[in-house]
C-alpha positions in Angstrom: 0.0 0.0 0.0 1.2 3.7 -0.6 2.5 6.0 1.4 0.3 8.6 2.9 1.3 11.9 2.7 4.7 13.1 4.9 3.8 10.4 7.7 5.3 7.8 5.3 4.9 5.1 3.6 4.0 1.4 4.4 5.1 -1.9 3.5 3.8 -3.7 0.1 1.7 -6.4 -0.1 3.9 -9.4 -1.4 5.2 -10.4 2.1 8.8 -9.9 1.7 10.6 -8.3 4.7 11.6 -5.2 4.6 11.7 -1.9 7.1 9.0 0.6 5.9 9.9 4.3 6.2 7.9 6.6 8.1 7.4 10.7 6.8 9.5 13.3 8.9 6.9 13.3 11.8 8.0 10.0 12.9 10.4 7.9 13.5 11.1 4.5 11.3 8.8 1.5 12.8 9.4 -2.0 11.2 6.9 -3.9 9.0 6.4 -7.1 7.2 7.1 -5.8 3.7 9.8 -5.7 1.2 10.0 -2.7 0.2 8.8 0.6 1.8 7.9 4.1 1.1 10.2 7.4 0.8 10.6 9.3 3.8 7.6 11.7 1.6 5.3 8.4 1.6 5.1 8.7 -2.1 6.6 5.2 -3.4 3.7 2.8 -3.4 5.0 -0.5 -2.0 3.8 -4.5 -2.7 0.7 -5.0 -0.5 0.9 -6.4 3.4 0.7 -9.6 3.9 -2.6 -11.0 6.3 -2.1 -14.4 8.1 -0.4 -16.2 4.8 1.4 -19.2 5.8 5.0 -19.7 5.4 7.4 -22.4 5.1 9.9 -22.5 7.9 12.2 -26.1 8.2 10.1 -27.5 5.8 6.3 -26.9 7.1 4.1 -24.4 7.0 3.3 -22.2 9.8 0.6 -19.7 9.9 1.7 -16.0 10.6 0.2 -14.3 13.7 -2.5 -11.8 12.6 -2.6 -8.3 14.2 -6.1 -7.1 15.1 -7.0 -3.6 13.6 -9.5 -3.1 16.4 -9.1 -0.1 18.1 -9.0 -1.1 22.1 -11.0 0.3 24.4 -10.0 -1.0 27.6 -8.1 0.2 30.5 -4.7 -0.1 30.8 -2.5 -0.9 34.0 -4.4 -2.0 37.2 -7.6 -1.6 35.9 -7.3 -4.0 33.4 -5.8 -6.2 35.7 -8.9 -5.7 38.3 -11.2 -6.4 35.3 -9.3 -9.2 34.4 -9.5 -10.9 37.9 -13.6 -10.6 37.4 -13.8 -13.0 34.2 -15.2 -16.1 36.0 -19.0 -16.8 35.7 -19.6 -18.2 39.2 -21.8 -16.0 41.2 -20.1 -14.8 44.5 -21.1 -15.7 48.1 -22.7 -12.9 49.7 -24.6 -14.5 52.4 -21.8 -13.0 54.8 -22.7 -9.5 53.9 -26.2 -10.3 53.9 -25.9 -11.3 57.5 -23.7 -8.9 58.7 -26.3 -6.2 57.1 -28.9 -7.8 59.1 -26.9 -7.6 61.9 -26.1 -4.2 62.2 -30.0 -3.3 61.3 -31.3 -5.2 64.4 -28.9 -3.0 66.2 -30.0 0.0 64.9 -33.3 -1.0 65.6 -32.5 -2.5 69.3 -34.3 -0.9 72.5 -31.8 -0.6 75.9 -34.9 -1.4 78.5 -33.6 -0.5 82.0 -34.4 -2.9 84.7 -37.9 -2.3 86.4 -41.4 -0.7 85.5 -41.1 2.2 83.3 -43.5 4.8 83.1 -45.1 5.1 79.6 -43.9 8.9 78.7 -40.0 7.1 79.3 -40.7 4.2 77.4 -42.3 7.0 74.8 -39.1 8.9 74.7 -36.4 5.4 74.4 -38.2 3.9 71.3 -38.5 7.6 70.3 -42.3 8.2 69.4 -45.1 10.1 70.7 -46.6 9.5 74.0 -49.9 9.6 72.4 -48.6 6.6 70.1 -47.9 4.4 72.6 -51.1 4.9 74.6 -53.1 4.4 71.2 -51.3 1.3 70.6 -51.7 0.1 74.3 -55.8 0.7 74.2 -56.4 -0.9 70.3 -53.6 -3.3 70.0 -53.1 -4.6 73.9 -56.3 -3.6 75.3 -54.4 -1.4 78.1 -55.8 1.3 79.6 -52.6 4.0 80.1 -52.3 7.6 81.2 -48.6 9.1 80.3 -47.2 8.9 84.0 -48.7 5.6 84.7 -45.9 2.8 85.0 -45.5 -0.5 82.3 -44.1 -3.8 83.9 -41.3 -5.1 82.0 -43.6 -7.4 79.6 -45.9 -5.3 78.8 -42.7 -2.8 77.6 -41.3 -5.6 75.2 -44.8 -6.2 73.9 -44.5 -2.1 72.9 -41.1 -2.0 71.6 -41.9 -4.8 69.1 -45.1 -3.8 68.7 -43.6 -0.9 66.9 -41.5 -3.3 65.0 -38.4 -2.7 67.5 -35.9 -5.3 69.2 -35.9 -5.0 73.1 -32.4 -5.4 74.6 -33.3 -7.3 77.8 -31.7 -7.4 81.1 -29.2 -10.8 81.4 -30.7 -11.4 84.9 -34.6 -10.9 83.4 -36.3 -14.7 84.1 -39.9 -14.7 82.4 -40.6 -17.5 84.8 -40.2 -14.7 87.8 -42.8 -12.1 85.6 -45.3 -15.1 85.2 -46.0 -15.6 88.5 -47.1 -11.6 89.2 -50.2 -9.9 86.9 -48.9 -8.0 83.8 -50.6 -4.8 82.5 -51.8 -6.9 79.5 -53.4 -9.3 81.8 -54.6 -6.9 83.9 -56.3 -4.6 81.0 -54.8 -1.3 83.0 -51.4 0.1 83.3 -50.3 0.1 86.9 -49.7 3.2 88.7 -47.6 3.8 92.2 -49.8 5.0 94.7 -48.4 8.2 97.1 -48.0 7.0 100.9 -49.5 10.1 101.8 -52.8 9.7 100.4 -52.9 6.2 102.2 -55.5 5.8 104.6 -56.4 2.4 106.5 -59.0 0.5 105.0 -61.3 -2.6 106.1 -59.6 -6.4 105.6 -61.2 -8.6 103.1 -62.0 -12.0 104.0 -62.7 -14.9 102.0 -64.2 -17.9 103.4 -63.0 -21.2 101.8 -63.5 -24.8 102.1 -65.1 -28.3 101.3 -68.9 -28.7 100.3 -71.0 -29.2 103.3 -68.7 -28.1 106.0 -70.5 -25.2 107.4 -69.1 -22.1 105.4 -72.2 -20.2 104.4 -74.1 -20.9 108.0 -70.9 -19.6 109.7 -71.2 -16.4 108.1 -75.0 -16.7 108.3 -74.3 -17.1 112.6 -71.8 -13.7 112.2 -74.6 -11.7 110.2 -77.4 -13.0 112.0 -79.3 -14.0 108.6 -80.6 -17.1 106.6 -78.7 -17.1 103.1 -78.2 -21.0 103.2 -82.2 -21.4 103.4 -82.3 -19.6 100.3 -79.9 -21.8 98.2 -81.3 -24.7 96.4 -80.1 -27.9 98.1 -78.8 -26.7 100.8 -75.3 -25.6 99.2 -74.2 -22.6 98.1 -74.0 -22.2 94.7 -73.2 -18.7 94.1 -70.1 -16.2 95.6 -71.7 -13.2 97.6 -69.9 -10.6 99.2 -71.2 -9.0 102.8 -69.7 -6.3 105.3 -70.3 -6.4 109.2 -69.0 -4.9 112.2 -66.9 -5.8 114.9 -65.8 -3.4 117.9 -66.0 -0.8 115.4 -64.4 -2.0 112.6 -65.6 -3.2 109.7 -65.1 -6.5 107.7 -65.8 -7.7 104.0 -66.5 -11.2 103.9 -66.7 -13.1 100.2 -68.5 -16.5 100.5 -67.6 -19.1 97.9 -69.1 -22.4 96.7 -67.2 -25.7 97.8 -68.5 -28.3 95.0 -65.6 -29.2 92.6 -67.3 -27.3 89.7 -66.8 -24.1 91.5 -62.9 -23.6 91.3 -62.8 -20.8 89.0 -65.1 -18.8 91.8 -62.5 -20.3 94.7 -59.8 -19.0 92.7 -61.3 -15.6 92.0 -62.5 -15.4 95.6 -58.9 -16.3 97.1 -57.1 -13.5 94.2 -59.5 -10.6 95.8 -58.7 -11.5 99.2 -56.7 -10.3 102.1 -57.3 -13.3 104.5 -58.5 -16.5 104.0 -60.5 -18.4 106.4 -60.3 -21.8 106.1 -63.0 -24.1 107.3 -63.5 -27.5 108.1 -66.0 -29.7 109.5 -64.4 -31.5 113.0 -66.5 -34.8 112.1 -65.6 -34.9 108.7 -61.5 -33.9 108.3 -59.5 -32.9 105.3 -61.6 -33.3 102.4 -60.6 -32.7 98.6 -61.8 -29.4 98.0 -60.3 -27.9 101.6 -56.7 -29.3 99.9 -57.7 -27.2 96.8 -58.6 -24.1 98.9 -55.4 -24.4 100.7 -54.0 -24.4 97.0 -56.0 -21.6 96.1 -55.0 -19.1 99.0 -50.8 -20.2 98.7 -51.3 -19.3 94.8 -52.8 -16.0 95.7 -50.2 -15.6 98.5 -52.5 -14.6 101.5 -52.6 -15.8 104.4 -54.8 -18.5 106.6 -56.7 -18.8 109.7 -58.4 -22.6 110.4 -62.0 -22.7 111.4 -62.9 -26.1 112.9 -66.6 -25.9 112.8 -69.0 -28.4 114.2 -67.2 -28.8 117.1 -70.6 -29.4 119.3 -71.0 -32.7 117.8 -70.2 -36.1 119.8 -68.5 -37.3 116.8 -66.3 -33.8 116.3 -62.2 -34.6 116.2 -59.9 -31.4 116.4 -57.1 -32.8 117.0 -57.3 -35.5 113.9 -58.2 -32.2 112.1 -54.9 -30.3 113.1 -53.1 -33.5 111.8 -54.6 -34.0 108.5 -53.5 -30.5 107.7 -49.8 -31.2 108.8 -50.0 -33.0 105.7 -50.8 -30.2 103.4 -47.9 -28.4 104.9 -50.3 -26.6 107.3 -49.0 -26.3 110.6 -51.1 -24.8 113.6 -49.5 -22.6 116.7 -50.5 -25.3 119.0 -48.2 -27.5 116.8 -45.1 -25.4 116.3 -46.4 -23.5 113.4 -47.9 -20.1 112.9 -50.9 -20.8 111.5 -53.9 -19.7 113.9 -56.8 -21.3 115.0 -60.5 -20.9 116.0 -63.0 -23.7 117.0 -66.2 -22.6 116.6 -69.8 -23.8 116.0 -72.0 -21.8 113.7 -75.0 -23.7 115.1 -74.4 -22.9 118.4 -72.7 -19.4 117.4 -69.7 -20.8 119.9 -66.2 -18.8 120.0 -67.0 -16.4 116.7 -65.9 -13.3 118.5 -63.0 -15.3 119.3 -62.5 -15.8 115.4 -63.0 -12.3 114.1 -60.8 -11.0 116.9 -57.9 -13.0 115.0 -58.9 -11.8 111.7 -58.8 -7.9 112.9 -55.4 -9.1 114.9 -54.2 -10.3 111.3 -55.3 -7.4 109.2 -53.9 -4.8 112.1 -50.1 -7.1 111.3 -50.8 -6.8 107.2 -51.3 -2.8 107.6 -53.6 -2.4 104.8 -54.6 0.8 102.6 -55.9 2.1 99.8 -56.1 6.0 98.7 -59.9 6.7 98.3 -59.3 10.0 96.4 -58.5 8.4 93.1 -60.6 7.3 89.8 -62.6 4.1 91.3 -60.9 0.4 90.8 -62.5 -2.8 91.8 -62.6 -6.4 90.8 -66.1 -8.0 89.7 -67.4 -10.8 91.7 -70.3 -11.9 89.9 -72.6 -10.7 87.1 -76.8 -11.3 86.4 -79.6 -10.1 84.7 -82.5 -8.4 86.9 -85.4 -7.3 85.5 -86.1 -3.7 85.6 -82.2 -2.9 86.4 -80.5 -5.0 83.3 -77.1 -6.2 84.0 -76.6 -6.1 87.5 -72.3 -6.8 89.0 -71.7 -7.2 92.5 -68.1 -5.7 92.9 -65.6 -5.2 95.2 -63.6 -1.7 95.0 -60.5 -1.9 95.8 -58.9 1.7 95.5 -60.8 4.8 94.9 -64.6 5.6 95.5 -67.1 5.0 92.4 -70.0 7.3 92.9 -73.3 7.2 90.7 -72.4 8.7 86.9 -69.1 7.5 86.9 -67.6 5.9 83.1 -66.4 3.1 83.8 -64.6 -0.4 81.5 -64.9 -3.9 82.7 -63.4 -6.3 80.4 -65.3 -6.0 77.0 -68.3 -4.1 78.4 -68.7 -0.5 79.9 -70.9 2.3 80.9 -72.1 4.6 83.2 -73.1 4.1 86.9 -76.8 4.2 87.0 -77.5 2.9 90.4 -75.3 1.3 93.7 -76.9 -1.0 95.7 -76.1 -2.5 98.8 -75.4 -6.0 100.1 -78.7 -6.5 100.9 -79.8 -6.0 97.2 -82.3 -2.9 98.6 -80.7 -0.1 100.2 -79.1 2.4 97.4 -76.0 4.2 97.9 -74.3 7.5 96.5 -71.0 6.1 96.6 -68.7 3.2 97.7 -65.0 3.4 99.0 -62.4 0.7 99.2 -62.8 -2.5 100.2 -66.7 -2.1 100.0 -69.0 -4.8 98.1 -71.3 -3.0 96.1 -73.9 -3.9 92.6 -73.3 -2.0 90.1 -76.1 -1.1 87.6 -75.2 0.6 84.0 -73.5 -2.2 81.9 -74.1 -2.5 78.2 -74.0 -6.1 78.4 -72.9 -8.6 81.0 -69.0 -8.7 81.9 -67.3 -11.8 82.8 -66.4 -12.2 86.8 -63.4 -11.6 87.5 -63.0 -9.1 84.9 -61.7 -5.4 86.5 -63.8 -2.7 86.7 -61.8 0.6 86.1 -63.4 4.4 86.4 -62.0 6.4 83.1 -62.3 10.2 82.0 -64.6 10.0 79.0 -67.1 7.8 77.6 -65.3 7.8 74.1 -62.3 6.1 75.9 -64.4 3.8 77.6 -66.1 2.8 74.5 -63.0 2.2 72.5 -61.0 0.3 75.0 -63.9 -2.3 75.3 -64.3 -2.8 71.6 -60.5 -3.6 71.1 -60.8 -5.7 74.0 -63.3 -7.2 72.2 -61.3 -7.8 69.3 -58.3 -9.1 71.0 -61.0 -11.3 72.7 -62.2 -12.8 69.1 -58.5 -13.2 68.0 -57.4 -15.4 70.7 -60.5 -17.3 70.2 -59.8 -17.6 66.4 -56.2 -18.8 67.2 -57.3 -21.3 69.9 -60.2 -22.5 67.1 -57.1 -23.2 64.5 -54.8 -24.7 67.3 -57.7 -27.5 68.2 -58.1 -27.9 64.3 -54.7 -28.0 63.8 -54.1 -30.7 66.5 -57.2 -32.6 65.5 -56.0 -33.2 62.4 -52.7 -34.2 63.3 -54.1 -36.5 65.5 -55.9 -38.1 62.6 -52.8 -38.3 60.8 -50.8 -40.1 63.2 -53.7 -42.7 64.1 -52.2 -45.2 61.9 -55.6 -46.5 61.0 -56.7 -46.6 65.0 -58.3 -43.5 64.7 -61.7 -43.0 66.9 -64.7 -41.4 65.7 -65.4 -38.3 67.5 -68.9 -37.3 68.1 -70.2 -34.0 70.2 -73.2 -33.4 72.3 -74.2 -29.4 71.3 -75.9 -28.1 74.6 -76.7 -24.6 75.2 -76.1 -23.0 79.2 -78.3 -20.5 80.4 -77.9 -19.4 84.1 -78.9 -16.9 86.9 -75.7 -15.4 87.3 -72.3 -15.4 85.2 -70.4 -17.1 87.5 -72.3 -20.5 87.5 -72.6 -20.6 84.1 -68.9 -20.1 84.0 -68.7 -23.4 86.6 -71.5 -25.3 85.0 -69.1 -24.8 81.7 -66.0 -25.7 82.6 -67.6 -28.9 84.1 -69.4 -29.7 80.8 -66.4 -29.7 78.8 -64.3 -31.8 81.1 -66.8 -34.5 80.8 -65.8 -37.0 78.2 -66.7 -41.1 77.6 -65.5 -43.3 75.3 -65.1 -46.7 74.1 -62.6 -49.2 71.5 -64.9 -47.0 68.7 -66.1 -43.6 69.3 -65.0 -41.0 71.6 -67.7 -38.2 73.1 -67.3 -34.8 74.2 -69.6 -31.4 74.9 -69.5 -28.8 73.0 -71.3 -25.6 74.4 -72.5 -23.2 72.0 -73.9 -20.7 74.4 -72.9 -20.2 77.7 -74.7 -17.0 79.0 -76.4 -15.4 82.3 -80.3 -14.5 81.8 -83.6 -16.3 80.9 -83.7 -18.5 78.1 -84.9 -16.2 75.1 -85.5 -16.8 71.5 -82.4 -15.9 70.1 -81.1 -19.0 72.1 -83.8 -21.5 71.0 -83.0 -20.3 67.5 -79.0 -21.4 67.7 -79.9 -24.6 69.6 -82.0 -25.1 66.5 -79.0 -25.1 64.0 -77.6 -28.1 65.7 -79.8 -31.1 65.9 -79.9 -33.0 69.1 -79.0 -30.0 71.0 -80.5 -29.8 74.8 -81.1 -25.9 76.3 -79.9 -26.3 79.9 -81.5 -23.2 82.3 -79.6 -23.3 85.6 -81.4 -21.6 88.1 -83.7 -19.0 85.9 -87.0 -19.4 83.5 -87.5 -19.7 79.3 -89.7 -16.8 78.6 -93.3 -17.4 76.8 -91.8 -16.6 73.1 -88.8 -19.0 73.8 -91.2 -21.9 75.3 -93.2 -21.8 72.0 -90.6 -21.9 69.6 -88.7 -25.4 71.8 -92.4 -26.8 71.7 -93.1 -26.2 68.3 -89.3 -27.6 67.1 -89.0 -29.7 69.3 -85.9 -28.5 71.4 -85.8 -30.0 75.1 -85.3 -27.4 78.0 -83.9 -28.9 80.9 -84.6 -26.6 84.3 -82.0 -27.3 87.0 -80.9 -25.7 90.5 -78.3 -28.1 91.8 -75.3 -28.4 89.7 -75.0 -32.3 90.7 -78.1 -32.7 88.6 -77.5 -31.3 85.7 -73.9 -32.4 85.1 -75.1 -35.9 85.5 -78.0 -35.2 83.3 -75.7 -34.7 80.6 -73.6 -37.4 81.6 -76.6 -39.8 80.8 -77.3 -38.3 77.3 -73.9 -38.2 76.5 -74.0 -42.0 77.4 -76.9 -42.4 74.4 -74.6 -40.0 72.0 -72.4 -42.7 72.2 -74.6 -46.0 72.2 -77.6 -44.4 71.1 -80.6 -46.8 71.0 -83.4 -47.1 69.2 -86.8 -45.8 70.5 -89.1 -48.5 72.8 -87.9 -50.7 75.6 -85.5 -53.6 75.0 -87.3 -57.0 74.3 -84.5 -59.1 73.3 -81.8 -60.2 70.9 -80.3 -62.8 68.1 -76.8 -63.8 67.2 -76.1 -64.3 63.5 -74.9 -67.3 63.0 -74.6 -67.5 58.5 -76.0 -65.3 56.1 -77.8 -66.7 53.3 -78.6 -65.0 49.7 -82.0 -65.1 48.3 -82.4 -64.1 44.7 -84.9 -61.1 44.2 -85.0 -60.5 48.6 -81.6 -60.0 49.2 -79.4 -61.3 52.7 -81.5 -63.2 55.1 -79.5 -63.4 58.5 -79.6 -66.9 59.8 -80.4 -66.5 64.0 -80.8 -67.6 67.1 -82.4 -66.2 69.7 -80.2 -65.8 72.5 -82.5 -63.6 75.1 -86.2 -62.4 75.3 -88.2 -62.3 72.5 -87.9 -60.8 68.5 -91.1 -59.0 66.8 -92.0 -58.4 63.5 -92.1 -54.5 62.2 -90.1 -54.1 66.1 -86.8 -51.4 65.8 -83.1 -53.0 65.9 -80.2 -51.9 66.5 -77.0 -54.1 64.9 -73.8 -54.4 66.9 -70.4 -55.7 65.7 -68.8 -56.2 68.2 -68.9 -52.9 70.2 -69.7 -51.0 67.1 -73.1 -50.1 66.3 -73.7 -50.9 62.7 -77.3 -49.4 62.2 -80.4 -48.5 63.4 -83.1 -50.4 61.1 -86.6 -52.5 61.2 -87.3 -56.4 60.7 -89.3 -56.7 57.0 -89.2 -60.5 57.6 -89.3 -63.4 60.2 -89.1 -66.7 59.6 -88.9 -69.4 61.3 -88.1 -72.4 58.9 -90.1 -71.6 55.6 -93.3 -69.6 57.9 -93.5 -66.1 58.6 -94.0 -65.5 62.1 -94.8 -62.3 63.9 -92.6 -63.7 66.9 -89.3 -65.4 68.1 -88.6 -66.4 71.4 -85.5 -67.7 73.3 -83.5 -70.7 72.0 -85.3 -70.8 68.4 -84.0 -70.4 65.3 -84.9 -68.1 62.5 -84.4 -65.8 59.5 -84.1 -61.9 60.0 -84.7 -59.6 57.1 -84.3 -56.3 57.5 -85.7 -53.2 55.8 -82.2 -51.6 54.3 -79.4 -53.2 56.1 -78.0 -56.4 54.8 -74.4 -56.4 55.2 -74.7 -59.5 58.0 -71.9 -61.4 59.3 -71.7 -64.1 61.6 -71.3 -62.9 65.1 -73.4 -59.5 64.4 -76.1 -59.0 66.9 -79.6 -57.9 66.2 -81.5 -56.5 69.9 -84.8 -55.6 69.3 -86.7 -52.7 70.7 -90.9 -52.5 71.4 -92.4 -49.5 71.2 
């Protein structure tokens, strides 16, 4: 190729070697050519040769070829760098990734000191608004919070991650140790430290605890000087009630509670409200199993005891076998070393109770208790009904404060305003009630739950908005404990490895006088459960409610066949009577709890080996099945017992199982049909749509 102008010329294209010349701007620069321009780049040499091969030692060897690609790329370290990143494998970044994480979480982490914090300091460490956190405590936690009210340590973890944060806890913090006291979120109120000033003396509270039948309600009927037991069905107290009398000047709150098993949850409530237990037992009768769980109760609530021997003007009365059956709960009397103390009295005779509340003030004086009354009321709900003419009425015990009439108030999901106080004695109204005063409260907008806290707040709004998240939050855990039973059930049917049980339900629906016992009456249903090698029975309540039995409940009793309305201790009214009659929905009245737990017990017996209607009359025993064209399996029998009838209802058993419930189409006995078959003759059995016979199957049969 030719020279170019005065930069000079370049090498020809034969492929000889030669040096080609370059103009007077640059300097000479070798090429593949033989021959090469002037130094003015005019000459034209042969053309340059591109990748020919050439003979070297006798072979031919193909001549490097140089790119005339401009390059791009950068030079020195940076092409080295680049160079390092050719491979295709994708790099491991999970460290990063996790080290990122890492260093977010402790961005995000909260330093929690040790102790309660008040909610404007917890505000201020996770750095949002007070008016945040109390929002979030009322609709999320269902927390009642002013700004200088104090959080316990749980309930401030539950914040900081509520608000999607990461609490730094305390090394030494041991959940188990905040289990065993009441968090705020249990609770439903933030708690608040009370000045010692405003601290004035206030009278004890006194539960009165023990086994059914041991004289707990007639000794507190001998210190009133009234006749509750006479008005409680049985004989037995059935309901907790709350009274106040007076001694030397002093007053005393007394909570009576029920002994029968069913009744823990009103022990256990009773025993949490208390300041002194008083522990009863009958000197003829001993240690008995529900004085060992109200010994339980009062050590789990962490008060105090003082042993009542009652009965003690009885020939067959014991104390001192008394005082050393309780050495064996770990109950030791003065007399015995221990500082437990002691009263026998006789609530029939009215013996030695001076003697007894003498130790009860002596004990309360020791405890030094107090309350500030000049404070937003707070009390603790002892039981719940429906009156006529007053709606939902709750006897309560305040606990701090004074509630006076017009007061907003929250109890668990319900609230409203205080309409009326009543009394004790159910009659006498009062403007207002301090601490440690039983009163019934009237105003509810629907019936709270006993045991549920009853807390005085600033406006109605508040009041209504902290019960409908409660309410929620109520739902939710129901919804989750729904899926967890589902869940488990169906695990369980899983992992039966072909043994699995049928599981059948008896539906009732619980209507009661007061809240509490339908509480009790529930919790006893659903612990009953029977069972056999084929089906497994259980009770499921669908309603479980204080009040009369209305329509509303007749109508969801109705969903559900087989279901039984149980009242316990109130009325159906006229609409709801009609509607049972008319579809044919038992009501079952009852005012002991022994009767209607064992009523159920018996039904739930038929749930699972129902039977058909009539009285039994006898049986067969397959003994081969024969095949008749156009009638289908005849069951070849024997009658073992009683007598078989024609057109008569039968149950089939396998074993256990019950097959079927069905009707005899045919009886034969050899080639006649007879109406009858009695014990130790032979015959045919056809019935109406069962046929699936097989030796061993037995047919009882059942005249109506």
């Amino acid at each position: 190729r030719g020279g170019r102008g005065g930069r000079g010329g370049r090498g020809g294209r034969d492929g000889s070697e030669s040096s080609g010349g370059r103009g007077p701007m640059g300097n000479a620069e070798g090429m593949n050519s033989d021959s090469g321009g002037d130094a003015a780049g005019n000459t034209k040499g042969p053309g340059r040769s591109f990748g020919k091969k050439k003979k070297v030692g006798g072979e031919y060897v193909k001549k490097p070829r140089t790119s005339l690609r401009l390059g791009t790329s950068k030079k020195g370290r940076s092409a080295n760098k680049n160079m390092s990143r050719g491979s295709l494998k994708r790099r491991d970044r999970s460290k990063d990734k996790e080290r990122r994480a890492i260093a977010a979480i402790d961005r995000n982490t909260v330093q929690l000191p040790e102790g309660p914090l008040t909610v404007g300091a917890l505000a201020e460490l996770i750095d949002e608004k007070p008016v945040a956190v109390i929002k979030y405590l009322m609709t999320d936690l269902g927390v009642m919070a002013a700004m200088t009210q104090t959080l316990d340590p749980a309930t401030c973890i539950a914040v900081v991650e509520g608000f999607g944060m990461y609490a730094d806890e305390d090394e030494d913090y041991d959940e188990d140790e905040d289990d065993e006291e009441e968090t705020a979120i249990d609770a439903g109120i933030a708690f608040e430290e009370e000045d010692s000033d405003l601290l004035v003396k206030r009278p004890p509270v006194v539960t009165i605890m023990g086994h059914v039948d041991h004289g707990k309600t007639s000794l507190l009927d001998a210190i009133r000087n009234t006749r509750v037991t006479a008005g409680e069905a049985g004989g037995i107290t059935q309901h907790i009630g709350a009274y106040q009398v007076d001694q030397e000047g002093q007053k005393i709150t007394f909570i009576d509670t029920p002994g029968h098993a069913a009744f823990t949850d009103m022990r256990q409530r009773g025993a949490n409200i208390t300041d002194i237990v008083i522990l009863v037992v009958a000197a003829d009768d001993g240690v008995k199993q529900q004085t060992a769980d109200s010994i339980a109760c009062a050590r789990q609530a962490g008060v105090p005891l003082i042993v009542a021997v009652n009965k003690i003007d009885l020939e067959t009365a014991n104390v001192d076998r008394v005082k050393s059956d309780l050495t064996g709960y770990d109950v030791l009397t003065e007399d015995l070393g221990g500082d437990i103390l002691v009263a026998e009295v006789s609530a029939k005779e009215k013996l030695n109770l001076n003697e007894l509340l003498e130790k009860v003030l002596l004990l309360a004086e020791i405890q030094d208790l107090k309350a500030n009354p000049d404070r937003l009321a707070q009390g603790a709900i002892i039981e719940a009904r429906l009156e006529k003419g007053l709606g939902t009425v709750a006897t309560t015990l305040i606990q701090k404060g004074t509630i006076k009439v017009g007061d907003i108030f929250v109890a668990g999901t319900t609230s409203g305003r205080v309409k009326v106080l009543l009394a004790p004695d159910g009659k006498t109204r009062m403007k207002e009630a301090g601490p440690s005063t039983p009163v019934s409260v009237v105003g509810f907008d629907g019936v709270p739950e006993a045991g549920d806290l009853l807390v005085v707040c600033d406006s109605e709004q508040m009041a209504r908005d902290l019960a409908a998240s409660r309410l929620r939050i109520a739902r939710e855990k129901e919804a989750a404990a729904y899926q967890a039973g589902l869940m488990q059930s169906v695990a369980a049917t899983f992992s039966a490895d072909g043994k699995f049980k049928e599981t059948r339900e008896m539906c009732v629906v619980v209507k009661s006088d007061v809240q509490g016992s339908a509480e009790a009456l529930t919790r006893a249903l659903q612990e009953l459960k029977l069972e056999d090698d084929e089906a497994t029975v259980t009770v499921k309540v669908l309603v479980s409610e204080a009040g009369e039995v209305s329509k509303s409940d007749i109508a969801i009793a109705s969903v559900t066949p087989g279901t039984t309305v149980i009242a316990f201790g109130c009325a159906a009214n006229f609409a709801a009577t009609e509607d049972a009659r008319a579809q044919n929905i038992p009501i079952e009245y009852y005012s002991i709890v022994y009767d209607a737990i064992e009523s159920v017990e018996c039904r739930m017996q038929e749930v699972l080996s129902p039977t058909p209607e009539g009285e039994y009359a006898g049986e067969v025993i397959v003994q081969e099945v024969f095949n008749i064209g156009g009638v289908g399996n005849i069951a070849g029998s024997k009658c073992t017992a009683g007598y078989v009838k024609k057109g008569s209802n039968v149950r089939v058993m396998r074993g256990d199982k019950i097959l079927c419930e069905d009707k005899i189409a045919s009886l034969r006995n050899f080639k006649s049909e007879v109406d009858k078959i009695e014990a130790g003759d032979e015959c045919g059995v056809g019935l109406v749509i069962f046929e699936d016979f097989q030796p061993g199957d037995r047919v009882e049969s059942y005249i109506e």
